[in-house]
N, C-alpha and C positions, 0 to 999 in steps of 0.2 A: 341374347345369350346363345352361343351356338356349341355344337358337340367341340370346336374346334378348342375351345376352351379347357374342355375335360380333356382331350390331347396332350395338350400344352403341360396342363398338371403332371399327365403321368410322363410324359418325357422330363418332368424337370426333377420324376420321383424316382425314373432310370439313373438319368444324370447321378444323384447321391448315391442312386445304389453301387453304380460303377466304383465311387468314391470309396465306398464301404468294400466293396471287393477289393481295389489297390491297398487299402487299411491294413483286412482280411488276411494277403499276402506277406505284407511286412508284420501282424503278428507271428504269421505261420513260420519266417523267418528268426525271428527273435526267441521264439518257444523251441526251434532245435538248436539255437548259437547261445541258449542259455544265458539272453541277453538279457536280464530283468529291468535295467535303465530304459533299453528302446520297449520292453513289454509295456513299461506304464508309460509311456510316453504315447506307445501305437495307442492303448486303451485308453488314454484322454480325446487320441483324436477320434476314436470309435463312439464315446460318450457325446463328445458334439457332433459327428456325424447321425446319430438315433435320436438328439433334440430336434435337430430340424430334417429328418423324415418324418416328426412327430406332427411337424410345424406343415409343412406341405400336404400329409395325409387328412388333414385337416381342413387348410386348402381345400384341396380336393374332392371331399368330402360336399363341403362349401359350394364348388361350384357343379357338382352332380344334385347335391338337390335342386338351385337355382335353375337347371337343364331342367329337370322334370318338372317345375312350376313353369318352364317354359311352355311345355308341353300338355299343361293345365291338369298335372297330376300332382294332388294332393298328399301322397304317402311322407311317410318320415321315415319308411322303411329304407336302412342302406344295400339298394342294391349293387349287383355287381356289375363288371364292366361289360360282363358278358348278357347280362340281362337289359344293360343300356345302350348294348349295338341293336336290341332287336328295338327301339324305338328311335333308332337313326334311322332314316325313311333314302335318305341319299346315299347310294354306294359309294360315294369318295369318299364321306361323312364314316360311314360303315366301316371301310377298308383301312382308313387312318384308325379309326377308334380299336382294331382289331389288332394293327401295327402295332401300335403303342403297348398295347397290352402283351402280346407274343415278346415283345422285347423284353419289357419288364416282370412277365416271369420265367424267363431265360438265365435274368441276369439272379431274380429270387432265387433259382433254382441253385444257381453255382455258390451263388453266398451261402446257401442253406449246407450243399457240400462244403466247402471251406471252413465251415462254422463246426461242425460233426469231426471232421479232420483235425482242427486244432485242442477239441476238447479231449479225442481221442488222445492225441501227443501231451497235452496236460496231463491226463490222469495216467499215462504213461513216466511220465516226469515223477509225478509222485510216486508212484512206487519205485522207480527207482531211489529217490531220494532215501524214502522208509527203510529200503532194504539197506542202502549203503549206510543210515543210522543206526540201523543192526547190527552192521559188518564191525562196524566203527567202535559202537558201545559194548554190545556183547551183552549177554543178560549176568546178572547178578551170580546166581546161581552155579553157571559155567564156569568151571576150573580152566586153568589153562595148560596143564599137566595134566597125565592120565591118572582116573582116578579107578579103582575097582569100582563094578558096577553094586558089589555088594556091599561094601563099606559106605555106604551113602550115608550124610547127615539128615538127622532129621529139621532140620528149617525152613523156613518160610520160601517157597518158589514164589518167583513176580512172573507171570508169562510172557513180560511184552520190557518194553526201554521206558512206558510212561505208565503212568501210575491214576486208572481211570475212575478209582473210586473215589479222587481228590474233589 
């Protein structure tokens, strides 16, 4: 079992990630074209792209402990990648295992923005929606004529379009 192994994994956990940023994208598209056919469509392909990062992290996992019983270390502890370069003894070993990882959380890093970004434009979505439910409905209450401010009826006010002690 060599570090080259543990490489291997996390290049094939870049690879998805990429996958997951192109996904990423075409949500981030569909959430401003108010496209909700391709939102649940992108979100299926997002659901099996997080099965099998789930499937590889595992993997990987897998073959980082194998590395360190190679190394005649006994832990169960999951270290990280950066604590299993300092027991790569070979600088190519090293430098690959260090690549790997600068890549892969490069590519974390942008999905992580992309991810913030689109929740941002979500809950941006919803309120506009609310408000245009507002605009639309109008409350109960509301005359649509002027009415004197002192002549007011005494009845029941609703605050809101839904009714939240149902």
């Amino acid at each position: 079992m060599s570090i080259q192994q543990v490489v291997d994994s996390l290049d094939s956990l870049y690879e998805v990630h990429q996958e997951m940023l192109g996904i990423s994208k075409h949500k981030q598209e569909a959430i401003v074209n108010n496209d909700v056919e391709k939102l649940i469509e992108v979100m299926n392909q997002e659901s099996r792209c997080v099965k099998q990062i789930e499937q590889l992290e595992g993997e990987r996992e897998k073959v980082c402990q194998d590395f360190l019983l190679e190394k005649g270390i006994k832990s169960q502890l999951q270290l990280t990648v950066t604590e299993l370069t300092r027991l790569a003894f070979d600088p190519v070993d090293k430098k690959a295992l260090q690549d790997a990882q600068a890549k892969l959380s490069s590519t974390l890093n942008e999905l992580k923005r992309l991810n913030e970004l689109n929740q941002k434009l979500i809950e941006q979505s919803l309120v506009f929606i609310d408000y245009s439910l507002e605009l639309l409905g109008g409350r109960e209450d509301q005359e649509i004529t002027y009415q004197h401010p002192g002549g007011k009826s005494g009845g029941v006010k609703k605050p809101g379009l839904f009714d939240t002690r149902a």
